[in-house]
N, C-alpha and C positions, 0 to 999 in steps of 0.2 A: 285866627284862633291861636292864643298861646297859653303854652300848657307848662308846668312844669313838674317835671320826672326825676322822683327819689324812689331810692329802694333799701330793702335793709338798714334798717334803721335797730332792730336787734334792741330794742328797747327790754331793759333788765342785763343786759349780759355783761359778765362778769369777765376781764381778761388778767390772767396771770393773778387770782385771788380779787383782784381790784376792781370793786363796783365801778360801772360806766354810769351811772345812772346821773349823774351831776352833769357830767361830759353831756350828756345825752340833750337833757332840759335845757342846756346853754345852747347847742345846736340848732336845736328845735327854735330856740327863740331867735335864733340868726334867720333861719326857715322864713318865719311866721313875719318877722321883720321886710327880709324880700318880697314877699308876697302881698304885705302893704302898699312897698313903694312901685312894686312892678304891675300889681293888680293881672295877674293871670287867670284866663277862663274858667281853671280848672288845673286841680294837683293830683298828678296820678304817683301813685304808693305802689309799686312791683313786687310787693309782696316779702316774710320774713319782716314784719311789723314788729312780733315778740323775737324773744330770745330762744322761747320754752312754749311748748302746749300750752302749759296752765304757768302764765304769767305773773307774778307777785302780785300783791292789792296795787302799791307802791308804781310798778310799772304800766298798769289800767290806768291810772288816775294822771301820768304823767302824758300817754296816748289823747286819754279822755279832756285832757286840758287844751293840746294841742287840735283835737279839732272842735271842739267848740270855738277858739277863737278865727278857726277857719269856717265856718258855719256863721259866727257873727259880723265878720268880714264881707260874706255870701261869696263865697269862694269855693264851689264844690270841689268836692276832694272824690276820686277811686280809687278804692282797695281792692288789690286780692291777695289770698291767703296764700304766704311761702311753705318752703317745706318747713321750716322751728316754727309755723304757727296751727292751730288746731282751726281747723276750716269752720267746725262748726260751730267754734266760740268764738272769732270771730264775725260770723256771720250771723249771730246774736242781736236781733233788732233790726236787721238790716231793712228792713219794710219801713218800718216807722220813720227811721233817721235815713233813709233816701227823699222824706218830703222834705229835708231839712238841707238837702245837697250831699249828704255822707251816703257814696254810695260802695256797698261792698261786697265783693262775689259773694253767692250761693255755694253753696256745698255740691260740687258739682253733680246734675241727676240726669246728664246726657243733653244738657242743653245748654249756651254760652250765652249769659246776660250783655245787652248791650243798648246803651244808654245817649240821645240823642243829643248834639249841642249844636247849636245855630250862629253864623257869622254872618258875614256881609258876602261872602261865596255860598252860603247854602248848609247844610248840615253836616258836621263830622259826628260819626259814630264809634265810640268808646267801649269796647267789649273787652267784658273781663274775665280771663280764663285763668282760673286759681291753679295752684300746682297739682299738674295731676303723678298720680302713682297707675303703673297697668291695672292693678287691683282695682282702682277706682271707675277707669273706665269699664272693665269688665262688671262690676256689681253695677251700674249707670244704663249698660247695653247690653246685656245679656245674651241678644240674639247676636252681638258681633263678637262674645267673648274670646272665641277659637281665634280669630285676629291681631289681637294686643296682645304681644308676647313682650316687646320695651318699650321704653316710653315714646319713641320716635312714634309708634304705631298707637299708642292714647292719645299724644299731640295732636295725630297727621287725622286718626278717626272725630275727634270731639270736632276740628276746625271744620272736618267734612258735615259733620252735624249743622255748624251754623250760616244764618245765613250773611251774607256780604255784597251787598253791592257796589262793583266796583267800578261805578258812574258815579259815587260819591266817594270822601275822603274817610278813611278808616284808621281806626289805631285801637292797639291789641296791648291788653298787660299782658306778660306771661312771666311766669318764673322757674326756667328751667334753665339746664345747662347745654347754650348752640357749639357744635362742631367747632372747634377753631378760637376757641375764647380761650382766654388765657387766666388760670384759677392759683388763687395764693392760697398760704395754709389756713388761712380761718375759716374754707371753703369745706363744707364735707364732700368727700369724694367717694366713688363708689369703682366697681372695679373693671376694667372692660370698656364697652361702650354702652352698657345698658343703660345709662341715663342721658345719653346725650341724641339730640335734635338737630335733623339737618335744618340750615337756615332755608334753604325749599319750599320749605311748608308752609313759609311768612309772605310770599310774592304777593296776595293781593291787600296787601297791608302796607299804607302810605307810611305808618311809623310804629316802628312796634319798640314798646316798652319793655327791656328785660328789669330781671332780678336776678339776685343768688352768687352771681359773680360780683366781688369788691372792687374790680380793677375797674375805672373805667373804659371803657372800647366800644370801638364799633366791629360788627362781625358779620362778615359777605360782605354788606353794603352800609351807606354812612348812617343809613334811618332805621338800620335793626342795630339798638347799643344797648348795650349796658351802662348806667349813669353812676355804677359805683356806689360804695356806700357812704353817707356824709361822714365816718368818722374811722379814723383808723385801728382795727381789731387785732394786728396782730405786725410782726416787725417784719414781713414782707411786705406790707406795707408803705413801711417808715418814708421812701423818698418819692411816694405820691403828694399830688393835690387833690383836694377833696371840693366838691362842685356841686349843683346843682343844675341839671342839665335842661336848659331852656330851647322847649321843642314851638317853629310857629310855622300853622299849617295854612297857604295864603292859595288861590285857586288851585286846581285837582294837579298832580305832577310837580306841586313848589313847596319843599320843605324847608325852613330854615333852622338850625341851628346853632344855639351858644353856651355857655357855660358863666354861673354869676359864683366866685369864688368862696369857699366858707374855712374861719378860720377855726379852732378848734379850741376851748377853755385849755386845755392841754397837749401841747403836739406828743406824737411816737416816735422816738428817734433814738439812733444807737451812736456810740460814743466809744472810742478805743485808746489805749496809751497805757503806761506804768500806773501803778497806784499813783507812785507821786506824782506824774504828767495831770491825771484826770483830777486830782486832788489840790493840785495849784489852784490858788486865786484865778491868777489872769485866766486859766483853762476856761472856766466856767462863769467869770462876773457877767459875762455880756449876752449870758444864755440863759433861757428860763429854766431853774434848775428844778421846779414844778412838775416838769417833761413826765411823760412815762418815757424809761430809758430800759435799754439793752446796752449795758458795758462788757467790753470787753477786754482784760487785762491779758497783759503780753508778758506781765513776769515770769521769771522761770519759775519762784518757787509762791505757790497760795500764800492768800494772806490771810494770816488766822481772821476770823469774824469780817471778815473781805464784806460782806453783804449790810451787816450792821454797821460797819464803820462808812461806808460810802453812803448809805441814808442818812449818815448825820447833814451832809448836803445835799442828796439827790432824794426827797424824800419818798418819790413816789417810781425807786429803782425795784421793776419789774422783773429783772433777768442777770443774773451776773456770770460770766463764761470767762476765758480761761484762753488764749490762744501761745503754748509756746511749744517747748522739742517734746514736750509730755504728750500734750492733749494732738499732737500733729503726729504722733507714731503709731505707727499702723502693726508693730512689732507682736508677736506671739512670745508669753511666757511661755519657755519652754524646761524641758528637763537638763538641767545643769549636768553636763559629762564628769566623769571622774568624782563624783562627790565625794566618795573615799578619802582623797587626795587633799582634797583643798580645806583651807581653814573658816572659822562659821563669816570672819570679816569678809574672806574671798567672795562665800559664797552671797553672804550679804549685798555686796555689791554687785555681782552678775544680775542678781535679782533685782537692784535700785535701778540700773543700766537700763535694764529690760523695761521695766515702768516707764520711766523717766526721758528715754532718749539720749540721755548726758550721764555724764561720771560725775563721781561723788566729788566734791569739793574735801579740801583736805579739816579742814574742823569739822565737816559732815564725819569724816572717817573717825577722827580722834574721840566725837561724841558714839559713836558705834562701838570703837574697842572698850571705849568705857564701860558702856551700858554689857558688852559682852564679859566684860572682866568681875562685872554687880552678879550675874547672873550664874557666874561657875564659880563664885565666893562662899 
């Protein structure tokens, strides 16, 4: 049985103003392309499908494209709903378009859907457990509500809900955050531990399918992973590889796994040097200057229109920062002793110092007396 396991795909999301949605559809067709040549049993989706609850038209129709041609394929696909998607709009149809092979968790009502598939070992069973909230599970169970106080305790009670047999092979979507995973900033985070799930919980599950986490990893053990998201959201990011994670389940106890690599319409990468370093020719001829980029300039002093003037080649520069004695002082403006005493250039300068990290350059000063001399004219 070979499966292959995406997550977050964030379809519609917007990074640093900059629609993904081009990024997204080339993806998608890198996707949809493997799954041609490698013909897998079955694509499971860990959930975080949308970007937003209620998704753009735009963003439905680019989903909607994507698995019709996995449906005409005959390549069933499982969904479950992340936490950015609306379980219940997702889970819109989901009857009709399970005769078609698209199959997509329920809104969760205390009980975990799980959907049979047949190999030449016997049946593995594909259960899909959409993200839960305590909240959910207590409106779900009513009689266990006193129970579910974090999510460890929605998890640990819904899994006790379903059933497993574990004389055949299993595999679990989930999309939550396990103990020990390691989260970048495009991740929402919560405060504490209330949102996080011992890996524990997962033991009678030959492979369990995360979401929600962008890095890929494995956590506890090699068959509970996170498979990362195909595209990069954010510049902690920038020096991953992005994958699709190729799960193959061969008798009860043998799991194999690989990785089939995915390139990106646009990579995410950051870039450092002077104006003039990162503005040379040779700097950039032999790099796609396409990129989404995070630059970061080490001049001492800004460069007026710094942002505009570097889009004239980088045109799709996301981020532009600043590392020099200024942006690296950790200094307190404070109250200048003696004021009485000192003249306004003195004190001008204590205060540029204070900002800056560094002393005034001497034409810096000359244009200061100036402007002080305009000013008591």
């Amino acid at each position: 049985m070979k499966l292959f396991h995406l997550s977050d795909l964030h379809i519609g999301k917007r990074v640093n103003e900059f629609s993904m949605i081009e990024d997204q559809k080339y993806i998608l067709s890198q996707i949809l392309h493997a799954a041609k040549i490698k013909k897998p049993d079955g694509i499971l989706l860990s959930g975080d499908i949308y970007d937003s609850t209620i998704p753009s038209a735009e963003a439905v129709q680019v989903f909607d494209a994507f698995l019709t041609e996995l449906s005409v394929e005959r390549i069933p696909a499982f969904i479950i709903s992340g936490n950015h998607d609306s379980a219940e709009r997702l889970a819109f149809g989901s009857s009709l378009m399970g005769k078609s092979g698209i199959y997509f968790s329920r809104v969760y009502d205390g009980t975990i859907e799980k959907i049979p598939l047949q190999d030449a070992y016997g049946t593995v069973w594909i259960h899909l457990l959409p993200f839960l909230r305590p909240a959910v599970v207590r409106h779900a169970l009513p009689e266990r509500a006193e129970e579910v106080s974090y999510a460890a305790d929605a998890v640990r009670i819904a899994l006790e809900q379903g059933a497993v047999d574990e004389n055949e092979r299993n595999v679990l979507l989930a999309h939550q955050f396990v103990t020990g995973a390691k989260r970048c900033e495009a991740e929402e985070l919560q405060v504490g531990d209330l949102d996080q799930i011992p890996v524990e919980l997962f033991e009678r599950f030959d492979y369990v399918a995360l979401g929600h986490i962008h890095s890929p990893q494995k956590v506890g053990r090699e068959t509970v992973r996170y498979c990362g998201s195909p595209l990069k959201y954010s510049f902690s990011e920038a020096g991953q590889e992005k994958s699709i994670t190729v799960v193959e389940l061969k008798e009860k106890g043998t799991v194999e796994l690989r990785t089939i690599p995915l390139e990106p319409l646009r990579d995410m990468r950051k870039i450092r040097g002077t104006y003039l370093e990162v503005t040379a020719k040779s700097f950039y001829e032999n790099s796609n200057c396409e990129d989404y980029l995070l630059v970061t300039l080490t001049d001492e002093e800004d460069v007026p229109d710094g942002m505009a003037k570097l889009r004239t080649i980088y045109p799709n520069l996301m981020r532009l920062e600043y590392d020099n004695k200024r942006t690296r002082s950790c200094a307190d403006i404070g109250i200048s002793e003696r004021v009485e005493e000192k003249s306004e250039l003195e004190l001008f300068r204590e205060l540029y110092e204070l900002q800056n990290n560094q002393d005034m350059t001497a034409q810096q000063e000359a244009l200061v007396e100036e402007l002080i001399r305009g000013l008591k004219a």
